[in-house]
N, CA, C and O atoms as a DFTB+ gen file, in Angstrom:
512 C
 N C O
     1  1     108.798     100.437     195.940
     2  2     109.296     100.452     197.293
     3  2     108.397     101.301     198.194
     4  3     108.206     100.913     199.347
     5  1     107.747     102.597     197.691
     6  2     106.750     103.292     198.585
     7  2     105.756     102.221     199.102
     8  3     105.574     102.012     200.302
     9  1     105.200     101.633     198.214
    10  2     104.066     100.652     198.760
    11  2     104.431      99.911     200.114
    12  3     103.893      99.843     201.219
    13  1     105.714      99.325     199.479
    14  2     106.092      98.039     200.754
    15  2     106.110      98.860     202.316
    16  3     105.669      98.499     203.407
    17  1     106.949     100.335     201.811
    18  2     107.205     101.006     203.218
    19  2     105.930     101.494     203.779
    20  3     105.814     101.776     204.972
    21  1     104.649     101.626     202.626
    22  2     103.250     102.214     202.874
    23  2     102.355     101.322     203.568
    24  3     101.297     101.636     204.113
    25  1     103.133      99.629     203.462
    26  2     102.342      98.847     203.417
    27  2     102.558      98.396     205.442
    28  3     101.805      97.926     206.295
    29  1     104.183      98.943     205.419
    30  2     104.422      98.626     206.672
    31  2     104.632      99.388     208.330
    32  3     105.091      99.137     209.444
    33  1     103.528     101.101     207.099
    34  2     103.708     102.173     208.296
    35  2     104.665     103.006     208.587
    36  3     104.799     103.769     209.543
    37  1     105.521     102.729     207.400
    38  2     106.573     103.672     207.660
    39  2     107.187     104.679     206.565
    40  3     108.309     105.173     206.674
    41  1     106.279     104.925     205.465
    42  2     106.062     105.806     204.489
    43  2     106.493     106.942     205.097
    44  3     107.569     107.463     204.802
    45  1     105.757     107.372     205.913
    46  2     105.720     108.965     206.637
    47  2     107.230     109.163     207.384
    48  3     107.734     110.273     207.554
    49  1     107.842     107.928     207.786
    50  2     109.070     107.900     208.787
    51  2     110.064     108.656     207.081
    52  3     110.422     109.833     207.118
    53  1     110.328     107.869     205.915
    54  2     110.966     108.187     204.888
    55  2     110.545     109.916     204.418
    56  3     111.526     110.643     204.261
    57  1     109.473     110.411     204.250
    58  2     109.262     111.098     203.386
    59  2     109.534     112.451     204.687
    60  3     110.232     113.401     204.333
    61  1     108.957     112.449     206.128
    62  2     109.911     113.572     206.887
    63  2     110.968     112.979     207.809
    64  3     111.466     113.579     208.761
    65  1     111.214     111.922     207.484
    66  2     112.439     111.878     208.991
    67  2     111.748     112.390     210.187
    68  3     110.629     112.856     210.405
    69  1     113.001     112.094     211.020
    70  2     113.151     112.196     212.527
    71  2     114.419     113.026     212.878
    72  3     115.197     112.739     211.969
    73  1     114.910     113.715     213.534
    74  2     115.726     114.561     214.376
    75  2     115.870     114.253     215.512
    76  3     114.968     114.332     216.346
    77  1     117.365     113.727     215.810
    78  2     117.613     113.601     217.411
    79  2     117.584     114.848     218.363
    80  3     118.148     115.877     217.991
    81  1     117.135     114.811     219.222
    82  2     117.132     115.905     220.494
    83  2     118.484     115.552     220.723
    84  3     119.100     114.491     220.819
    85  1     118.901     117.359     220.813
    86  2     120.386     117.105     221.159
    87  2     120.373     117.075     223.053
    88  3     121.370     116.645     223.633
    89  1     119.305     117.510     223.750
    90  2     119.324     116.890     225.178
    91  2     118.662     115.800     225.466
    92  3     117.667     116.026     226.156
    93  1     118.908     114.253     225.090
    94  2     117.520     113.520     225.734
    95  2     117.341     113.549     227.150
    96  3     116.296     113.145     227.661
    97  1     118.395     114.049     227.886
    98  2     118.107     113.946     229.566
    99  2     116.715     114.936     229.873
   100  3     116.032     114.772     230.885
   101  1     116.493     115.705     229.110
   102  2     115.691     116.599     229.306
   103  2     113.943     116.003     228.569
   104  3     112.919     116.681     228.474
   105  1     114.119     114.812     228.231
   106  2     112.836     114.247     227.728
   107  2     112.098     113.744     228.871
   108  3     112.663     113.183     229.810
   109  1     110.641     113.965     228.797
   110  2     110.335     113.206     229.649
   111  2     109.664     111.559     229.348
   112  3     109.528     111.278     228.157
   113  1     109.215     110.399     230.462
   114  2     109.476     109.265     229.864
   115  2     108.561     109.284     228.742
   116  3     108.867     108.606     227.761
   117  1     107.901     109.693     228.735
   118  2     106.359     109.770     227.477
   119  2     107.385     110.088     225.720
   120  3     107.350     109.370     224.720
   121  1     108.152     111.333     225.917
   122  2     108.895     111.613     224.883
   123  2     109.652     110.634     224.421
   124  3     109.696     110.138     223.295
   125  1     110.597     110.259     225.958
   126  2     111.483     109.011     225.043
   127  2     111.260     107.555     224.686
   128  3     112.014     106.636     224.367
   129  1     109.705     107.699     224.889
   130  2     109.522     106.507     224.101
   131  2     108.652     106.699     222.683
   132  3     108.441     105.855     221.811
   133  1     108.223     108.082     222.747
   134  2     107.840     108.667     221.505
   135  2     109.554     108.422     220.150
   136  3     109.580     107.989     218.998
   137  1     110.255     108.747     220.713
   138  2     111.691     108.816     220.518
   139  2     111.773     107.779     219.986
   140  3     111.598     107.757     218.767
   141  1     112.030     106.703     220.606
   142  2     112.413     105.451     220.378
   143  2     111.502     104.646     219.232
   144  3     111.901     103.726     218.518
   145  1     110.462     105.113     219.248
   146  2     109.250     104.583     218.292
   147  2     109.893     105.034     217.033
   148  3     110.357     104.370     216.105
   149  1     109.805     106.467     217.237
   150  2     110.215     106.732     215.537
   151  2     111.767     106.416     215.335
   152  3     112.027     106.440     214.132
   153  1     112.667     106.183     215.970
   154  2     113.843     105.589     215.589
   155  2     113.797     104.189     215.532
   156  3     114.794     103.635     215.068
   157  1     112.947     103.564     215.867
   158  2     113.004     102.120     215.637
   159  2     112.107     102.047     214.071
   160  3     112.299     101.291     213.118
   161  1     111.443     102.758     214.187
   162  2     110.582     103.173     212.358
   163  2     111.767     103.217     211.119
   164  3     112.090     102.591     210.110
   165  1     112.156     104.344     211.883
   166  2     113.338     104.645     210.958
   167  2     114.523     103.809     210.493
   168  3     115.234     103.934     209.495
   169  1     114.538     103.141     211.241
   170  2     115.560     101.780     211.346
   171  2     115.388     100.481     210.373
   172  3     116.109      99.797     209.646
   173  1     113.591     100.545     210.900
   174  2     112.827      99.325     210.102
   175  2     112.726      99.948     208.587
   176  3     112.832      99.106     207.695
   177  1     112.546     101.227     208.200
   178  2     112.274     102.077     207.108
   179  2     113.984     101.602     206.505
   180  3     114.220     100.624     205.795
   181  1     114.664     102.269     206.851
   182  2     115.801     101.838     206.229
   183  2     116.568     100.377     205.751
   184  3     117.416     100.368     204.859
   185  1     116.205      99.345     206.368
   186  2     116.469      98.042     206.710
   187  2     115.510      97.207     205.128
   188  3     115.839      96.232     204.451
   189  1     114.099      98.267     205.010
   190  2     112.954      97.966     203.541
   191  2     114.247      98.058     202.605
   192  3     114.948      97.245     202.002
   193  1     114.220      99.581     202.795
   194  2     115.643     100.151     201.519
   195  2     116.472      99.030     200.852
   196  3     116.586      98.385     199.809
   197  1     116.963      99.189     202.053
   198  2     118.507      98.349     201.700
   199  2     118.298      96.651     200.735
   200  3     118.861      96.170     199.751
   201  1     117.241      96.201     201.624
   202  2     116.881      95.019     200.963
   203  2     115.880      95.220     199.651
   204  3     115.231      94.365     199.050
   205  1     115.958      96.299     199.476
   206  2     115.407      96.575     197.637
   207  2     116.413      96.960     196.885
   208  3     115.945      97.261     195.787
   209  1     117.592      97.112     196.904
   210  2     118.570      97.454     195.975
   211  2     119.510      96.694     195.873
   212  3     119.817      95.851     196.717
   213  1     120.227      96.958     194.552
   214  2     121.225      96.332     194.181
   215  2     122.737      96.273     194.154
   216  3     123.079      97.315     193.596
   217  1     123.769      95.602     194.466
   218  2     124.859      95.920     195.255
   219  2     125.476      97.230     194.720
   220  3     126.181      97.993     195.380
   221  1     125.183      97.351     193.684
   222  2     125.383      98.843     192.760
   223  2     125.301     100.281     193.687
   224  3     126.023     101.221     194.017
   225  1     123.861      99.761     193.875
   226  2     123.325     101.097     193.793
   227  2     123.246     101.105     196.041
   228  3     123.222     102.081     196.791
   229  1     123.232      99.776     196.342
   230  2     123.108      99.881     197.755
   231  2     124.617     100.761     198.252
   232  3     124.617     101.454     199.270
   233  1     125.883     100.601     197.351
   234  2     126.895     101.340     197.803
   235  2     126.792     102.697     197.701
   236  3     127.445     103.361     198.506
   237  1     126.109     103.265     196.883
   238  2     125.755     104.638     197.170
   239  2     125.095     105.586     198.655
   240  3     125.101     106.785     198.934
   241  1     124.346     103.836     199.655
   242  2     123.764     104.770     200.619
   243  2     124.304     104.505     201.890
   244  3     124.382     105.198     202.904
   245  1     124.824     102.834     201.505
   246  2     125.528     102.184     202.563
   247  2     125.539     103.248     203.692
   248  3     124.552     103.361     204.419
   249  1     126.753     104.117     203.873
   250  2     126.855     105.170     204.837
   251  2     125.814     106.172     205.229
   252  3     126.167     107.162     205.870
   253  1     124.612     106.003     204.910
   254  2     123.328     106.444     205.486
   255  2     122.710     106.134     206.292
   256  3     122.048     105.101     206.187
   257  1     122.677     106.922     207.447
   258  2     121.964     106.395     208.860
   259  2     120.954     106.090     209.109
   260  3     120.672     105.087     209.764
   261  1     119.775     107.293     208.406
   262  2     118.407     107.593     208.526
   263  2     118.044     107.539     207.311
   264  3     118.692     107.938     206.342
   265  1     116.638     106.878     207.314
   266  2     115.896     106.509     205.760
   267  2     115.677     107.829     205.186
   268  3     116.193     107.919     204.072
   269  1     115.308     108.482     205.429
   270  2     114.771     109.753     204.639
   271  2     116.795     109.870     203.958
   272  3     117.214     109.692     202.814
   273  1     117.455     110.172     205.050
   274  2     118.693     110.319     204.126
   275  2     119.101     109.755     202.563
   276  3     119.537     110.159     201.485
   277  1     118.703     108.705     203.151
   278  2     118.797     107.323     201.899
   279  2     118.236     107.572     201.038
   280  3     118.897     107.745     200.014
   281  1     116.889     107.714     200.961
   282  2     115.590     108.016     200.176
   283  2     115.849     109.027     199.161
   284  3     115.503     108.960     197.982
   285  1     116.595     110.127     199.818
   286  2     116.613     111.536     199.024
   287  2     118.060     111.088     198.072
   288  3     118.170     111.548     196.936
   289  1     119.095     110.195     198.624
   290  2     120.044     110.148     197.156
   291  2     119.517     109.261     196.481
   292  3     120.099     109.033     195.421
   293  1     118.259     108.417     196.778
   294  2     118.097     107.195     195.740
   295  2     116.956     107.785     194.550
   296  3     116.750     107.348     193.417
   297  1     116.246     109.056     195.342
   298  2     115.630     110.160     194.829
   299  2     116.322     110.499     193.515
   300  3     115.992     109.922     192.479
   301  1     117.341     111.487     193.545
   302  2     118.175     112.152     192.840
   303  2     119.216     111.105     192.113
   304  3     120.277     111.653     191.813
   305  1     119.155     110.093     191.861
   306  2     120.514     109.066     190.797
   307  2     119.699     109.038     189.850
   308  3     120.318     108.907     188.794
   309  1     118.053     109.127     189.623
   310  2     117.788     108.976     188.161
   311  2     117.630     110.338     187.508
   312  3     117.389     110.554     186.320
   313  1     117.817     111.279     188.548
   314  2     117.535     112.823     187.770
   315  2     119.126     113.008     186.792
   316  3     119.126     113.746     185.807
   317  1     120.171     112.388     187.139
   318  2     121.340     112.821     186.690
   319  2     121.360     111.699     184.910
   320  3     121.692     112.249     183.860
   321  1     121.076     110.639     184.936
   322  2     120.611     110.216     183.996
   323  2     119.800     110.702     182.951
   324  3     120.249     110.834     181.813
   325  1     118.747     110.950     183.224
   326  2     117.992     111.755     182.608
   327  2     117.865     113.001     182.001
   328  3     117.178     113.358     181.043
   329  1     118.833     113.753     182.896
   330  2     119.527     115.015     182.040
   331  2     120.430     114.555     181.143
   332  3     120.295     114.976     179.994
   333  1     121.162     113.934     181.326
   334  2     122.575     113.424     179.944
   335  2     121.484     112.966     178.883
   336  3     121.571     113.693     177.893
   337  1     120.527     112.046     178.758
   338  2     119.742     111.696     177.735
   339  2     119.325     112.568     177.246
   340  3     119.763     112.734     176.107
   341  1     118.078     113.833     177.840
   342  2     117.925     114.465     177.624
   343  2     118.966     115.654     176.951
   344  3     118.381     116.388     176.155
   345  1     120.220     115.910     177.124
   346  2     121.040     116.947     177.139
   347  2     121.432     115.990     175.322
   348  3     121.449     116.671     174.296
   349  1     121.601     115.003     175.286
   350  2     122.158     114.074     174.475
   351  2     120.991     114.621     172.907
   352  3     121.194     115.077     171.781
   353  1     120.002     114.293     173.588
   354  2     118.830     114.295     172.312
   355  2     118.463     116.073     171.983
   356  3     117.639     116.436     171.144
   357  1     119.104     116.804     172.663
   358  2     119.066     118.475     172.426
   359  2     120.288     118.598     171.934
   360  3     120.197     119.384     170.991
   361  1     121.323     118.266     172.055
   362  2     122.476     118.167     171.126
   363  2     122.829     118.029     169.834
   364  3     123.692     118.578     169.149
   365  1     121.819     116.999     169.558
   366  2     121.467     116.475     168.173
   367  2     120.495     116.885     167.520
   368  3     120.325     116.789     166.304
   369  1     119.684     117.454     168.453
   370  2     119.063     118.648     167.733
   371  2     119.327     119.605     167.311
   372  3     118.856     119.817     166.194
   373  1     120.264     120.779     167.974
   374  2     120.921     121.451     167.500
   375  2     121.827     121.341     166.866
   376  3     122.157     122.420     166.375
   377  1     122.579     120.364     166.546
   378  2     123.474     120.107     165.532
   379  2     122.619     119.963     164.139
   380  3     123.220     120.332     163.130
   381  1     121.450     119.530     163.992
   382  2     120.831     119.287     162.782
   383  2     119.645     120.529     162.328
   384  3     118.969     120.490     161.300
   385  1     119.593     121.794     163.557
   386  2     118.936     122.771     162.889
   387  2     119.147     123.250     161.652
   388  3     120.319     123.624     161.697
   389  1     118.845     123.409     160.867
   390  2     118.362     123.955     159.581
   391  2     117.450     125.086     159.426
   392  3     116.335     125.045     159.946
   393  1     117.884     126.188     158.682
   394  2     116.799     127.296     158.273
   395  2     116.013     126.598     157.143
   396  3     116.586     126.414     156.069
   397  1     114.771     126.210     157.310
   398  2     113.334     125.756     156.321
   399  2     113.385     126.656     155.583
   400  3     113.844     127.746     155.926
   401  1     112.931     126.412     154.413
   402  2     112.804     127.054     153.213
   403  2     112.275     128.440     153.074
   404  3     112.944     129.361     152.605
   405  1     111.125     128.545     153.473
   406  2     109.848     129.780     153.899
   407  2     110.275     129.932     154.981
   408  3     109.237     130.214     155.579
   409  1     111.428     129.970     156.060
   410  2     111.228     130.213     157.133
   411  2     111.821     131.734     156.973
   412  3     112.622     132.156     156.139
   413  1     111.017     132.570     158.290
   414  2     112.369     133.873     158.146
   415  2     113.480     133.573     159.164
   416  3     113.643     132.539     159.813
   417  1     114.225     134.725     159.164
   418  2     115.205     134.592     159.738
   419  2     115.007     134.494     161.534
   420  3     115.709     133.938     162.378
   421  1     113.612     135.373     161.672
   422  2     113.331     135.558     163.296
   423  2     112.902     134.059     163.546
   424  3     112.828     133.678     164.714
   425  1     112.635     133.249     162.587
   426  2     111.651     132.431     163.299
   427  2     112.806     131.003     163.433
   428  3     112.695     130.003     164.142
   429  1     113.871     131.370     162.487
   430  2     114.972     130.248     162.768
   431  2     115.928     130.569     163.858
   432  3     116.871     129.845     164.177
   433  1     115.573     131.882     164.492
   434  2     116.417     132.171     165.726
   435  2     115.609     131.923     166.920
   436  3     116.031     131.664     168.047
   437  1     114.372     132.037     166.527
   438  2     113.878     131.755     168.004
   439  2     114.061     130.118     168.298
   440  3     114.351     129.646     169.398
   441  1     113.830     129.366     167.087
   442  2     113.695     127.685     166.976
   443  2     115.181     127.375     167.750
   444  3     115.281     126.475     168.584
   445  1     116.417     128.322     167.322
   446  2     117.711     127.975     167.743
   447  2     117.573     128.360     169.474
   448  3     118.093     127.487     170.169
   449  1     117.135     129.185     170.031
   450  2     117.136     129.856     171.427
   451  2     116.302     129.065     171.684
   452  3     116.364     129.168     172.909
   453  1     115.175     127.977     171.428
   454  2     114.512     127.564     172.672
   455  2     115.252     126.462     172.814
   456  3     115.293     126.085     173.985
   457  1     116.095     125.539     171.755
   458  2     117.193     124.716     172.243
   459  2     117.944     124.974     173.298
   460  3     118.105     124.461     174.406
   461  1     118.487     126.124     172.562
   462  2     119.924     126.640     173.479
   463  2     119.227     126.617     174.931
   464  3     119.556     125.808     175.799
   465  1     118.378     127.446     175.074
   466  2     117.325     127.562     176.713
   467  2     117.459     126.705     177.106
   468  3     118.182     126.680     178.102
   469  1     116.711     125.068     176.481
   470  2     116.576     124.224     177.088
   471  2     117.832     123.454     177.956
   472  3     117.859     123.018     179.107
   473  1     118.999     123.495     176.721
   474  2     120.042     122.872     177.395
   475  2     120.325     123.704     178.232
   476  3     120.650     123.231     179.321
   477  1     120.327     124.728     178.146
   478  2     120.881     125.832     179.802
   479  2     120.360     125.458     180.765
   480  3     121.071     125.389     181.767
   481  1     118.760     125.018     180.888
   482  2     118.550     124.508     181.912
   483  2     118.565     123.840     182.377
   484  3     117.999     123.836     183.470
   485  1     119.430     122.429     181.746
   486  2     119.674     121.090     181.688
   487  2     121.470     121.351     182.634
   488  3     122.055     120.498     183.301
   489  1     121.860     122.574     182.393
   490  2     123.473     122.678     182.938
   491  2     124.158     122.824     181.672
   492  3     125.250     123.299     181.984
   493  1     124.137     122.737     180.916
   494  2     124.751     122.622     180.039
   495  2     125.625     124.112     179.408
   496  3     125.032     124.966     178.749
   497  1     126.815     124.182     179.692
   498  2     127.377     125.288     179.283
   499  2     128.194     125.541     177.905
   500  3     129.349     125.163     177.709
   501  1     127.328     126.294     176.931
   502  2     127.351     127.101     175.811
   503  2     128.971     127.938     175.465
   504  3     129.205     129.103     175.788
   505  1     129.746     127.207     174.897
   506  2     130.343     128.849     174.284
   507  2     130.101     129.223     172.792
   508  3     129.405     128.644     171.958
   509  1     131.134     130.742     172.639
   510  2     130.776     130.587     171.291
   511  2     132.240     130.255     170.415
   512  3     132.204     130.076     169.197
């Protein structure tokens, strides 16, 4: 989807947005058609979006005004995936640690703590 929006000039409209002036009376005509340019970008930017997704996933942005808005939750739906997999395959790791034969004891605690770490940083909350 970057390409298509790269392809049609409006890459840059997605990746910083636009901000309405909360006075436009105070624009002059040069501004508000600066204005209007990038909201008609933004419009066309969003309009790419929509017609790349699937009724699934288009209900997630539906209520999104501005592309960059859009962009940033369609951003973040595969990070939440990817932690559960991830969180999934550290789970099962730690369930199957084992102290190795020759191992000492420091070195089967550190093997257990860089799990545990990892899932902490995954969210994942530990008791004992």
């Amino acid at each position: 989807m970057k390409a298509i929006l790269g392809a049609h000039g409006l890459w840059n409209v997605v990746e910083t947005g636009y901000e309405e002036p909360a006075d436009k009376g105070a624009l002059y005509v040069a501004e508000l058609a600066v204005l209007q340019k990038r909201r008609s970008g933004d419009q066309s930017a969003l309009s790419i979006i929509h017609q790349g997704l699937d009724d699934e996933i288009f209900k997630k942005i539906a209520n999104e005004s501005k592309a960059k808005d859009a962009w940033d939750i369609l951003k973040n739906l595969g990070v939440d995936k990817v932690k559960k997999v991830q969180l999934q395959t550290l789970r099962a790791e730690f369930e199957s640690l084992l102290m190795k034969e020759n191992e000492s004891i420091s070195d089967y605690f550190t093997r257990v703590l860089v799990v545990v770490n990892q899932m902490k940083r995954l969210g994942e909350k530990l008791t004992m």
